[in-house]
C-alpha distance (Angstrom), angle and dihedral (degrees) to the residues before:
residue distance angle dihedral
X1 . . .
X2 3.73 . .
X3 4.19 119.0 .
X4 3.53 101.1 -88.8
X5 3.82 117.5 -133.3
X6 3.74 146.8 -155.7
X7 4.62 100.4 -102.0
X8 3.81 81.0 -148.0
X9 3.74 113.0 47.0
X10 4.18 98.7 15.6
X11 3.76 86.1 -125.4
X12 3.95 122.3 140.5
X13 3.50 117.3 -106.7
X14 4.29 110.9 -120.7
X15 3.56 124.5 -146.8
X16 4.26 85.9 -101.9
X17 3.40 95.3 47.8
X18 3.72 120.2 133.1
X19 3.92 102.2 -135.8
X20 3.37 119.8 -162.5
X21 4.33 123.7 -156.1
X22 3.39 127.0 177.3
X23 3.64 124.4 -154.6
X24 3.48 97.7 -0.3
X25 3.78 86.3 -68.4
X26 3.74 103.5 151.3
X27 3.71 97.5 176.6
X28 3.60 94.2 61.2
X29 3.94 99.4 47.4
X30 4.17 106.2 151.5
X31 3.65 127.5 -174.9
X32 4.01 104.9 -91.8
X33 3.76 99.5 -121.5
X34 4.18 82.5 50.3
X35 3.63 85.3 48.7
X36 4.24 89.6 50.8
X37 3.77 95.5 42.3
X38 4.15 85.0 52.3
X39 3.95 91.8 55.0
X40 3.69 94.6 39.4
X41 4.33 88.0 53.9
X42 4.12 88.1 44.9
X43 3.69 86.5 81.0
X44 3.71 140.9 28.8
X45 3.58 95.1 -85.1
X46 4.03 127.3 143.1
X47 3.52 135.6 166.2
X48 3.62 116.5 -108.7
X49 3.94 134.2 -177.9
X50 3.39 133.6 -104.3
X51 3.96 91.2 -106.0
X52 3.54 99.1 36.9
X53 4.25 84.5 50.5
X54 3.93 85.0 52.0
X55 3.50 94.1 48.9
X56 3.87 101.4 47.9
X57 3.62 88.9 51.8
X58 3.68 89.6 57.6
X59 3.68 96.0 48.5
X60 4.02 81.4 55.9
């Protein structure tokens, strides 16, 4: 059997891997924190510190 690997980063999976499939969709099995970082860029999120947080929701 071929190496299988991660369709969003390319990488090899390892044996410890955490392997994330959606919909019983085999073919497209990604690595789960690929799989997170894919979601999180769908939308306009960003990460944002406590004091930054604090301040936009003054400036509100």
């Amino acid at each position: 059997m071929a190496t299988l690997k991660c369709k969003s980063c390319k990488l090899p999976f390892k044996k410890d891997d955490d392997i994330m499939v959606v919909d019983g969709n085999y073919n497209e099995a990604v690595h789960d924190e690929c799989h997170y970082n894919y979601l999180a860029n769908m939308h306009l999120n960003n990460l944002i510190s406590l004091k930054g947080l604090k301040e936009e929701l003054e400036n509100e």
